[in-house]
N, C-alpha and C positions, 0 to 999 in steps of 0.2 A: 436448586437451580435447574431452570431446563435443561432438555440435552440431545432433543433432536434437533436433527438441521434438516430443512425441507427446499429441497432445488428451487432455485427462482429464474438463475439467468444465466447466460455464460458469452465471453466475447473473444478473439482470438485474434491477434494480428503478424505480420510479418513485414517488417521494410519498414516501419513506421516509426514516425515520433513522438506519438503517446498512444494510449488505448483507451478508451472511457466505455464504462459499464452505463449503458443509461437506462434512466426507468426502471431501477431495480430496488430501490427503496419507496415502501408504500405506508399507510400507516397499519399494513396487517401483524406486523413487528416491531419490535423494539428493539433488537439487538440481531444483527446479520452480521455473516460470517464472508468474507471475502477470501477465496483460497486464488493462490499465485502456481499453480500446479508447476510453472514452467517460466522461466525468462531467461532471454539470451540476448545480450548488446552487442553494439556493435565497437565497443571503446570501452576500457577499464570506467564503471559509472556506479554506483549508485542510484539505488532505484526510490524515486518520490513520487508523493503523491498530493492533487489536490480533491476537492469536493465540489460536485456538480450543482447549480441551483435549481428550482423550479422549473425554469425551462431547459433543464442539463445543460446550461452555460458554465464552463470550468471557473471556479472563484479564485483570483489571484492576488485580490486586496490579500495585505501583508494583516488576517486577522490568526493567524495558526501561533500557535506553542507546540512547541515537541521537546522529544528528549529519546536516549537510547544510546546503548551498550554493545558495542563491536567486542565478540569475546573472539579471539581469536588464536588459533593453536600454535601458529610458526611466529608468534610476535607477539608482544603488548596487546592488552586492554585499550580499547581506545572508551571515549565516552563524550556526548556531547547534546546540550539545552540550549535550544533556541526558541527567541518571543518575538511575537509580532512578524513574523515570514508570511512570507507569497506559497507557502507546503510546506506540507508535513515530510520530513527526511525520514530517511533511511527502512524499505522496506526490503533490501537487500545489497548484495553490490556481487558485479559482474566482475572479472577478471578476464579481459579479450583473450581468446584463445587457447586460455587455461584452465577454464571448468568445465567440469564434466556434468553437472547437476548445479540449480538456483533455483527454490522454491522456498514459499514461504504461508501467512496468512496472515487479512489483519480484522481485528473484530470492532464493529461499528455500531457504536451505543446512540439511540437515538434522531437517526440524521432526520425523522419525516416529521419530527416534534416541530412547528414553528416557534414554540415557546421557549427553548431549553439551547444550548450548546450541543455541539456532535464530538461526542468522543471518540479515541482510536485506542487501541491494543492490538501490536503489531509481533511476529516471529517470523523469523528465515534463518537459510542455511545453506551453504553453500561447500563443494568441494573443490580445493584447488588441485588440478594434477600435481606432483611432485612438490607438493611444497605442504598443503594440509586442509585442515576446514574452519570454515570462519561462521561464527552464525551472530544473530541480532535482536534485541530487543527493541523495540519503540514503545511510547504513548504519545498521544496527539491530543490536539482540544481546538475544535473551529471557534476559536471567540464573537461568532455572529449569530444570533435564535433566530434561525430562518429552517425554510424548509431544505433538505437536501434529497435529490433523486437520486446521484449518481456517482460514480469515483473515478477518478481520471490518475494512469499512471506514468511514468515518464525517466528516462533518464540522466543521470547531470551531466553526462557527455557523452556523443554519438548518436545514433537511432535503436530503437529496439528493434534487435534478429528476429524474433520468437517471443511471442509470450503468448497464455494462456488462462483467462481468469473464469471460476466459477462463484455464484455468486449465493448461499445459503440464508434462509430466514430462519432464527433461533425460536424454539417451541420450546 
């Protein structure tokens, strides 16, 4: 399997309600690396995502499946699969005022195929002050064969403080 990752994009926001990477999916790859270098909410949230179309319009038709694994140090496993949503969950989760560090990556199989579905494979991790670290797995699948440019990120409650995404093409 490949194993570079060659720079493509990167987007950065503060104060905001979502972030969207656009135009960053071509068909000069097949598989892009999405890195979350940084995020910071502003309300205990979880972080989602959806998928940009052709003209980086965010797609919110209920076509996603996901799934993924909250391993977490001070508590229980958590785990949860869902079909048919409006996004793909959990590519992190914020604790307001008590992490020190939220980063993660999620890797993006196909999005500029017309013909095929966009998959996702997703990691994060995060440190809670005095209490411990929690980190995450996902997978996704956009159940529509369309073209995809772009990823849009978002949290399930508050605005986003900080975030920071860079966006890699797999060789």
């Amino acid at each position: 399997m490949a194993t570079n990752l060659e720079f493509i994009k990167s987007a950065s926001g503060s104060s905001v309600s979502s972030l969207s990477v656009t135009d960053c999916f071509s068909a000069d790859y097949d598989v892009y690396q999405v890195v979350i270098s940084e995020y910071k909410g502003t309300a205990n949230s979880y972080l989602f995502a959806r998928l940009l179309d052709s003209t980086n319009t965010v797609i919110t038709a209920n076509e996603y499946d996901d799934a993924y694994l909250g391993m977490i140090t001070y508590g229980s496993f958590a785990e949860s699969r869902t079909t048919n949503d409006s996004r793909l969950e959990n590519f992190g989760y914020y604790f307001s005022g008590t992490v020190s560090s939220t980063a993660g990556f999620v890797t993006v199989y196909n999005p500029f195929d017309s013909g095929s579905y966009t998959f996702t494979a997703g990691q994060s991790s995060a440190w809670v002050n005095t209490i411990g670290g929690v980190g995450y797995k996902s997978i996704g699948v956009h159940k529509s064969a369309e073209q995809i440019n772009g990823i849009n990120f978002f949290p399930s409650a508050g605005s986003i403080d900080f975030m920071e995404i860079n966006v890699y093409g797999v060789k």
